[in-house]
C-alpha positions as MATLAB code, in Angstrom:
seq = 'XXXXXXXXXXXXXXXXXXXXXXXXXXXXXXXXXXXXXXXXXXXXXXXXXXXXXXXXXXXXXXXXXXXXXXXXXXXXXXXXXXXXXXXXXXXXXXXXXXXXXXXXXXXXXXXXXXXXXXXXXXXXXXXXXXXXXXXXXXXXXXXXXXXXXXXXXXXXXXXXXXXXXXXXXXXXXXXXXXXXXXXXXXXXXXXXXXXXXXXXXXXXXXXXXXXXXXXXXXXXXXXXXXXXXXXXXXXXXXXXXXX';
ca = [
      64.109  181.723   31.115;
      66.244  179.119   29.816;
      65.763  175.591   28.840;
      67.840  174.247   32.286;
      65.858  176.945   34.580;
      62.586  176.045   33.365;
      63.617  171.712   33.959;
      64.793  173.481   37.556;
      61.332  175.322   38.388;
      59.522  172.159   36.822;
      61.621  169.771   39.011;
      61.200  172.311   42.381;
      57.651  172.216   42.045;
      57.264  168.234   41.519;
      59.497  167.948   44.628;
      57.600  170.426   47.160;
      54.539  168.484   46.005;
      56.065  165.427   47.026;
      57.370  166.826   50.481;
      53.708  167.885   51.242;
      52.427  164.396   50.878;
      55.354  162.010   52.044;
      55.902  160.784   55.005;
      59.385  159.414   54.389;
      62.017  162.673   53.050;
      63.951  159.784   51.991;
      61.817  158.717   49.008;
      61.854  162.452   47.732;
      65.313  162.803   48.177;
      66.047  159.701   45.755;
      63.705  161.486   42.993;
      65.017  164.501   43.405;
      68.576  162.646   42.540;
      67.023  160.689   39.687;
      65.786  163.694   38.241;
      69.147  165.648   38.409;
      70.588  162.888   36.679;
      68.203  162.575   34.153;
      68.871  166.217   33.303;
      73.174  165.852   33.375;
      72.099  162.563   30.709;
      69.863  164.937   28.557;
      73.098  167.913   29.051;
      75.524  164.916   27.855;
      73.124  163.619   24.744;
      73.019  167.325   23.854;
      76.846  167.879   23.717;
      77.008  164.603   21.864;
      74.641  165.962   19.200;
      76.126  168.934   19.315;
      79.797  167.590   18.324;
      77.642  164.938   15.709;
      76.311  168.355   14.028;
      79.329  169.998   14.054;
      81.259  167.161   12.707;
      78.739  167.132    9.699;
      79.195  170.853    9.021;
      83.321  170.551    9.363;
      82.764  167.566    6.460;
      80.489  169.429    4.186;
      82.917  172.840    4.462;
      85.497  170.080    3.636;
      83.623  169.342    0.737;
      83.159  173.107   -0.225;
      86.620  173.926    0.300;
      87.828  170.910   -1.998;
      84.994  172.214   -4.709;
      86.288  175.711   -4.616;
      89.480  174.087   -5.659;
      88.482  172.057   -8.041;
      86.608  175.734   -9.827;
      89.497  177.750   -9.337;
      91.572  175.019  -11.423;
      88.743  175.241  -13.797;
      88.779  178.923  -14.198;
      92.344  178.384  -15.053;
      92.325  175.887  -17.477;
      89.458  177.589  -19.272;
      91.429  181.342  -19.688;
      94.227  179.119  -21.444;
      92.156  178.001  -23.325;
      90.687  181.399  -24.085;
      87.094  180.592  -22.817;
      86.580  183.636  -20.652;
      82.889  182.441  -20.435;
      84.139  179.294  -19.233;
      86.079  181.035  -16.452;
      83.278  183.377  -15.694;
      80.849  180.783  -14.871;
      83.482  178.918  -12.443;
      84.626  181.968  -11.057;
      80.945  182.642  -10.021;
      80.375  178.868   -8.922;
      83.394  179.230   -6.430;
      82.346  182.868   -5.270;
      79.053  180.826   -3.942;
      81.339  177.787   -3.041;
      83.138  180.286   -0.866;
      79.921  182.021    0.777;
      78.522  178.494    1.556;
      81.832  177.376    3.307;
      81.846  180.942    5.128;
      78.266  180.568    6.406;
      79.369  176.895    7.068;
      82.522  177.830    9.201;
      80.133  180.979   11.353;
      77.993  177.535   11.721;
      80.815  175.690   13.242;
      81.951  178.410   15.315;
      78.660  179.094   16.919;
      78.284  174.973   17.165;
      81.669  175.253   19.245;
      80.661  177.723   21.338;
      77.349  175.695   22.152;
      79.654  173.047   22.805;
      82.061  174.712   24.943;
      79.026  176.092   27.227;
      77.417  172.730   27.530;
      80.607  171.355   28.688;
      80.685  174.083   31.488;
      77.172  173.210   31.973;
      77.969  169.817   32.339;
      80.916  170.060   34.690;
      78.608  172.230   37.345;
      75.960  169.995   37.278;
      78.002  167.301   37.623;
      79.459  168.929   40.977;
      75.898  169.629   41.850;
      74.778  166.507   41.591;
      77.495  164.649   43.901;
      76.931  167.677   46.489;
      73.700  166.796   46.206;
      74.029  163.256   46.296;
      76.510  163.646   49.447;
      74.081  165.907   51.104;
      70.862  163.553   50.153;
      72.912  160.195   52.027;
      73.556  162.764   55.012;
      69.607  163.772   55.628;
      68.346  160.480   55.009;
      71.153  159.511   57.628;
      70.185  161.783   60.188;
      66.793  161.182   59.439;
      67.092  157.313   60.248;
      68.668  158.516   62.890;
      66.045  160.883   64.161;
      63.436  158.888   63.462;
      64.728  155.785   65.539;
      65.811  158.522   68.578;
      61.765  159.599   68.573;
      61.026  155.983   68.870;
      63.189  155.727   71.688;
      61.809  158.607   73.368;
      58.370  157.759   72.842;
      58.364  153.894   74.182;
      60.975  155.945   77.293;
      58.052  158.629   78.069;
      55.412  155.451   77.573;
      57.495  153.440   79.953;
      57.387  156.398   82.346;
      54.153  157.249   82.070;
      53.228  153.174   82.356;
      55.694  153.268   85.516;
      53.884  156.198   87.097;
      50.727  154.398   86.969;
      51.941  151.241   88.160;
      53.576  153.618   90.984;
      50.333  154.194   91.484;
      48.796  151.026   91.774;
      51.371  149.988   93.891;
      50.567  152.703   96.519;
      46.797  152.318   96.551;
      47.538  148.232   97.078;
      49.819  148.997  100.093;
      47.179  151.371  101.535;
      44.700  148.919  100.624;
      46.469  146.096  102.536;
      47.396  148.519  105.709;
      43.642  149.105  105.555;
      42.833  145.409  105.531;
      45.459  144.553  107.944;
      44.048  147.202  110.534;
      40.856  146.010  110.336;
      41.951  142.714  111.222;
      43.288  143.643  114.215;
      40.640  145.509  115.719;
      38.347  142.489  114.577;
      40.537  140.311  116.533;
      40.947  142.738  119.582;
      37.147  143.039  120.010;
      36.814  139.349  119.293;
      39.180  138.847  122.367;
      37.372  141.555  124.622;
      34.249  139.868  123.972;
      33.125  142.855  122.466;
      32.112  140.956  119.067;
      31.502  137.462  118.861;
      34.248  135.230  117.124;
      32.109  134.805  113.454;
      34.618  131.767  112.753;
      33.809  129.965  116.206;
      30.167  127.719  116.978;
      27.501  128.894  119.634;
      28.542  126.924  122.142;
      31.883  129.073  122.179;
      29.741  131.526  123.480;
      27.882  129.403  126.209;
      30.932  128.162  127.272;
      32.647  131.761  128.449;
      29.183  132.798  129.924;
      29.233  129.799  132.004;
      32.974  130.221  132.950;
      31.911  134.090  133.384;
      28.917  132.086  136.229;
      31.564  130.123  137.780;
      34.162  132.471  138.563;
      31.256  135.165  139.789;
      29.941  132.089  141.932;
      33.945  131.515  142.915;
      33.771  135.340  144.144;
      30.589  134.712  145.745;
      31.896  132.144  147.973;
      35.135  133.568  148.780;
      33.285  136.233  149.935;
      30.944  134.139  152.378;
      33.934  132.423  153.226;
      35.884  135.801  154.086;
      32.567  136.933  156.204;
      32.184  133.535  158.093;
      36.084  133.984  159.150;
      35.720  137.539  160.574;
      33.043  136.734  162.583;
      34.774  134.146  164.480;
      37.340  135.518  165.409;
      34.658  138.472  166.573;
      33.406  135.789  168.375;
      36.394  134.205  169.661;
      37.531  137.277  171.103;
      34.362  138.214  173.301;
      34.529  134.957  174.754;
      37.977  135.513  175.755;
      37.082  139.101  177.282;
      34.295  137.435  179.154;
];
């Protein structure tokens, strides 16, 4: 596994740890982008050293390569002058002068190709971190926007629930009132009948309609006498005339 898969599983597992105990996807969104962009700073600092090392190998084969000059115009100098010896020895300095700058230039090469691939590497992540970044302003977004939406649903199905029971109140107070209302009337309809006595009226209410109940029975009573006395007059009145 490579260095950039293992930061990958690493960062993965410190983000579905975070999921588990957020509330808010929001915060663990914004780490997750932190992170990636602490990794595309560590994949820049590498390319940087990367380009510092290789500039410090290019210099030193520089050096190598001016060296190997410098002994092959040595060897020459010391064969005209007859000092094969001479020219031996710098012959053998630049053969190593030559396998250092070799091993220095395979160095270089490999360096490049480092560089090259961290610049690809670069370039993706760079893509995958504004994807991401696009995609993390979208969810938290939509988020905000789901989370006010529940809100809204939840103080709508409180109001209806709160409504229903108010509903309810309502209905029991109109039944409740019908009820009382009812009552009242029958109170006052006995009241009026006599049936029940008048709670709100004295005692002498009472006396009163007994002895206007006394006087119109005693009314009766004489009418009737009255009525009686009449007929037998005129029963009277009329034997006298048949006599």
């Amino acid at each position: 596994m490579g260095v950039f898969s293992r930061m990958g599983a690493v960062l993965s597992a410190k983000i579905n740890a975070l999921l588990d105990r957020s509330e808010d996807p929001a915060e663990t969104l914004d780490y997750a982008y932190e992170r990636q962009l602490e990794q595309l700073h560590k994949v820049k600092r590498g390319i940087v050293e990367v380009v510092t090392s290789k500039r410090r190998l290019e210099m030193q084969a520089a050096k190598l390569e001016s060296n190997e000059a410098k002994l092959v115009d040595q060897a020459q100098r010391a064969v005209e002058a007859g000092r094969e010896d001479l020219a031996r020895i710098a012959l053998q300095r630049k053969q190593l002068v030559v396998t250092q700058a070799d091993g220095l230039r395979q160095q270089i090469q490999a360096l490049e190709q480092d560089q090259e691939r961290l610049a690809l590497t670069e370039q993706k992540l760079v893509a995958k971190v504004e994807n991401f970044r696009t995609r993390k302003e979208v969810i938290k977004a939509q988020y905000s926007a789901a989370e006010a939406q529940t809100r809204i649903s939840e103080t709508v199905s409180g109001l209806s629930e709160e409504m229903a029971d108010v509903s309810l109140l309502v209905e029991r107070a109109e039944e409740r009132t019908e009820s009382l209302q009812a009552r009242a009337l029958a109170i006052d309809e006995l009241v009026d009948t006599g049936v029940l006595e008048d709670s709100t009226g004295s005692r002498s209410d009472f006396v009163d309609r007994e002895l206007n109940k006394l006087s119109a029975e005693s009314g009766v009573e004489e009418e009737l006498e009255t009525l009686k006395l009449q007929l037998a007059g005129k029963d009277k009145k009329q034997l006298e005339d048949r006599a």
